[in-house]
C-alpha positions in Angstrom: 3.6 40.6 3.3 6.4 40.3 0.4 7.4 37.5 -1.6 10.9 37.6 0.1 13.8 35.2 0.2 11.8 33.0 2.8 8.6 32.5 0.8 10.8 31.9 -2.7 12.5 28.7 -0.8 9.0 27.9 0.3 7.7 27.8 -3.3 10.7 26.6 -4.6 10.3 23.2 -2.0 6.0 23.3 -3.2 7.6 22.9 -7.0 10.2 20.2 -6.2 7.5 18.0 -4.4 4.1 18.6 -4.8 3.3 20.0 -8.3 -0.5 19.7 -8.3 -0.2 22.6 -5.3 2.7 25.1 -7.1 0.4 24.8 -10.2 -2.5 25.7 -8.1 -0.7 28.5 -6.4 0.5 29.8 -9.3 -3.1 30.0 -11.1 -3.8 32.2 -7.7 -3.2 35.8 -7.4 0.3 37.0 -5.8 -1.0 38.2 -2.7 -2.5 34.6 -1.8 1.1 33.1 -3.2 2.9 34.7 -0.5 0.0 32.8 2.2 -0.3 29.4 0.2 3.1 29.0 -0.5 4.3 28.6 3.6 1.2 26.5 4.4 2.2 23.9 1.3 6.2 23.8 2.4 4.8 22.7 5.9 2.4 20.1 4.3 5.5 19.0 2.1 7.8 18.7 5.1 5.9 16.9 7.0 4.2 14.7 4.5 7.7 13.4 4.3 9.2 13.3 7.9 7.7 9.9 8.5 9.6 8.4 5.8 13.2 9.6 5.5 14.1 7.2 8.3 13.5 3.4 9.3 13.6 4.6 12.8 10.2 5.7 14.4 11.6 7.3 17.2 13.5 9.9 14.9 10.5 10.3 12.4 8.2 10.9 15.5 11.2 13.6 16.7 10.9 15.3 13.0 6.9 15.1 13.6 7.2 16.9 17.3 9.9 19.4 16.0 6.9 21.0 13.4 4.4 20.6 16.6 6.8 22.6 18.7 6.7 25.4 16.2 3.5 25.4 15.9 3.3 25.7 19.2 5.4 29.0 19.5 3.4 30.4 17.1 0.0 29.5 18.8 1.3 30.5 22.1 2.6 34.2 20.1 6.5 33.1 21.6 9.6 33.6 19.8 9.7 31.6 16.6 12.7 29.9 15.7 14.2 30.8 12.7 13.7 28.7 9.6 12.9 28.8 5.6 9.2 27.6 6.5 8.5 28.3 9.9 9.7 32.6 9.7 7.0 32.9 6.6 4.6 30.8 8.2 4.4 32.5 11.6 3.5 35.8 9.5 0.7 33.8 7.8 -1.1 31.6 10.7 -3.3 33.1 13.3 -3.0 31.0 16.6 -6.3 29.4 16.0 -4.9 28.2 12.7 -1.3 27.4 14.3 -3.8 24.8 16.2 -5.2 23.9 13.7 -2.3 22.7 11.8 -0.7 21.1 15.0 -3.7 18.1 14.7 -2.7 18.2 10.8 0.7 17.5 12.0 0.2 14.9 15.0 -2.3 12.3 13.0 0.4 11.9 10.2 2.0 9.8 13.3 0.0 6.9 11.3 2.6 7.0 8.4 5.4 6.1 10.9 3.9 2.9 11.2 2.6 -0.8 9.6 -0.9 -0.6 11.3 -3.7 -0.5 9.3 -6.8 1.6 10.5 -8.7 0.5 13.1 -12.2 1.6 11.8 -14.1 3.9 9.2 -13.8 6.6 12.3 -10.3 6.3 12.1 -9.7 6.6 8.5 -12.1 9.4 8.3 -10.1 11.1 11.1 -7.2 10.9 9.4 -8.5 12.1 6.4 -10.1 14.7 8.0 -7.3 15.8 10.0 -4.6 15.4 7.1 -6.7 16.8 4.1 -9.8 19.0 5.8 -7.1 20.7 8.3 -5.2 21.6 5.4 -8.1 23.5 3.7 -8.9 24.7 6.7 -5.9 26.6 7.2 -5.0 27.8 4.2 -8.4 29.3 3.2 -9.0 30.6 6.6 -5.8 32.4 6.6 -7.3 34.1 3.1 -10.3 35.3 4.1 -14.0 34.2 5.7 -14.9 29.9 4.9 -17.6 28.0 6.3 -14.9 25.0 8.2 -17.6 22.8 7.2 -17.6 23.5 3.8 -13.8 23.1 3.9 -13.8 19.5 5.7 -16.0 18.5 3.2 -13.9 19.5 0.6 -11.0 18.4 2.1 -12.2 15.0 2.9 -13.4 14.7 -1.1 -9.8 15.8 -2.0 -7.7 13.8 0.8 -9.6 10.5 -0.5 -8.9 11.2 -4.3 -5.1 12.0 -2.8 -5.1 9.1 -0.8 -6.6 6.7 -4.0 -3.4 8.3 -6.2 -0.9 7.2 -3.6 -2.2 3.8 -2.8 0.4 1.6 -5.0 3.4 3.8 -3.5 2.2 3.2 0.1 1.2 -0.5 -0.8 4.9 -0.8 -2.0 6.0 0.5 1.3 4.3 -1.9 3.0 1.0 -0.2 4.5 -2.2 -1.2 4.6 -4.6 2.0 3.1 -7.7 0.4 3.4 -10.4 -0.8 5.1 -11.9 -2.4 2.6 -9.8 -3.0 -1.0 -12.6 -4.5 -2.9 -13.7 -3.5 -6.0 -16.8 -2.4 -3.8 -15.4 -1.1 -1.5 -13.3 1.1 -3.3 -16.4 2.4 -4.8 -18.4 2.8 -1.8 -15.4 5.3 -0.2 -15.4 6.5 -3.4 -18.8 7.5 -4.1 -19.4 9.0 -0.2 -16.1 11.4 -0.9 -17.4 12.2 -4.1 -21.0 13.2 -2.6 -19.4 15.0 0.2 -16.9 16.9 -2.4 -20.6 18.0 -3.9 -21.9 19.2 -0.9 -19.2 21.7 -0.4 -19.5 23.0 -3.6 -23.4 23.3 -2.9 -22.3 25.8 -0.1 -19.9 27.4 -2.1 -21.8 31.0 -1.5 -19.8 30.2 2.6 -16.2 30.9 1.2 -15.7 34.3 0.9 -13.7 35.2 -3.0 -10.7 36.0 -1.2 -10.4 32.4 0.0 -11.2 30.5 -2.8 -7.3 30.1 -4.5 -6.5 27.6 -1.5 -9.2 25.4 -2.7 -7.9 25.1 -6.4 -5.6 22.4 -4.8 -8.7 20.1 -5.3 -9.0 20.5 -9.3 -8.2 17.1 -9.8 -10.5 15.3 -7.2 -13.8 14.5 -9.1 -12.1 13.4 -12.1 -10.4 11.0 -10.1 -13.1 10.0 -7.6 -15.4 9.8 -10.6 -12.7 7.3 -12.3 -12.7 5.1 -9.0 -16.2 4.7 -8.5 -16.4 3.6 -12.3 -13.3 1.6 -13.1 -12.3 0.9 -9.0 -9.3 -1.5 -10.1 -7.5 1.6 -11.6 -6.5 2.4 -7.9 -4.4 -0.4 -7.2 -3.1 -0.3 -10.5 -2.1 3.4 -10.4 -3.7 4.5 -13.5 -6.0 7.4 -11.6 -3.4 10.0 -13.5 -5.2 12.0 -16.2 -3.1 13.3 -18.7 -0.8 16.8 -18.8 -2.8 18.5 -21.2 -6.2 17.3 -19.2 -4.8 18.4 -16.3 -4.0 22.5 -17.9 -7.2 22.6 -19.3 -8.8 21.4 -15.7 -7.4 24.1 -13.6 -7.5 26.9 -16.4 -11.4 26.1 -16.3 -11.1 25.9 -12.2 -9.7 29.6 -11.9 -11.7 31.3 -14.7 -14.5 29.7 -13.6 -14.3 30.2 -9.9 -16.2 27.0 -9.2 -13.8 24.6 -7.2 
């Protein structure tokens, strides 16, 4: 695999609109670059798909458009040609093209004003947003433990999901099940523990996987910040600063201890 013409577009997309991830990538050697980079456009295109439109029907259109080629590369079909989808059939078994198609179909929730129905269904989202994320990307490096990964994932999608709260407030969602100061905490606390646990297990992700879970630098910091001081979610402040944040993921890599 080369970093062709494809893969640059891909990277370039990961810089425009999700910088935690390029910086991530970037701190990762080339060879996993040219792997991460596809899997983070996709996450970046469809992050966004449910919300460049007013009209559901054409944001859930945008949504089946990524499960259809997903679908062609599960299925080992001809893959349409695009920026994101050439690179990414080269990366993505079929088990992981599956994968990716659940990662894909929960984000359905962002189309709409419903709030979640239970803890089950948060968590499922969560899991299926966040974990399926991990899952992919450090599968498609080398061996992981998928249960370490959905633990990870689940600590990272909740720190994620606590940054983004005032923007999906503003847009009229409901994020939580429980705002309260307490409950804020409690979420908190059980992502953070969970976050732990994978990181107990760390000896499950084989080296050549670990640059796909840099992406999660930031989560205990954060986590850690919401279970002490919970009314910094709503108010947005979760946000360390630049030169925290450097110093974070240069201790990350050289560390190897995500």
């Amino acid at each position: 695999m080369t970093f062709d013409d494809d893969v640059k577009a891909c990277a370039a997309l990961v810089q425009r609109a999700d910088p935690d991830r390029f910086r991530a990538t970037m701190a990762a050697p080339v060879a996993a670059r040219v792997v991460l980079f596809p899997i983070y456009a996709l996450n970046v295109e469809v992050a966004r798909a449910p919300w460049v439109t007013q009209e559901a029907m054409i944001a859930e259109m945008r949504l089946q458009w990524w499960r259809d080629a997903l679908q062609e590369i599960a299925e080992g079909a001809a893959v349409r040609r695009h920026e994101v989808v050439t690179p990414l059939s080269r990366v993505l078994s079929p088990h992981l093209a599956g994968v990716l198609d659940e990662f894909v179909a929960v984000r359905r929730w962002d189309i709409y004003r419903d709030p979640f129905e239970d803890q089950e269904h948060f968590d499922t989202y969560i899991n299926h947003s966040s974990g399926s994320l991990f899952v992919a990307s450090a599968q498609a490096l080398g061996a992981a433990d998928e249960n370490v990964l959905r633990d990870f994932g689940y600590g990272v999608g909740v720190a994620n999901w606590f940054r983004a709260i005032p923007e999906l407030e503003k847009r009229g969602r409901v994020p939580l099940l429980d705002g309260t100061t307490g409950g804020v905490q409690q979420l908190a606390q059980y992502a953070l523990d969970r976050l732990r646990k994978a990181r107990s297990n760390r000896g499950d992700i084989a080296p050549e996987a670990r640059p796909a879970l840099y992406a999660g630098w930031l989560a205990e910091r954060v986590l850690k910040q919401a279970i002490a001081q919970p009314r910094r979610v709503a108010a947005g402040t979760l946000e360390p600063g630049e030169m925290r944040q450097r110093l974070s993921l240069m201790w990350t890599v050289a560390s190897g201890r995500w």
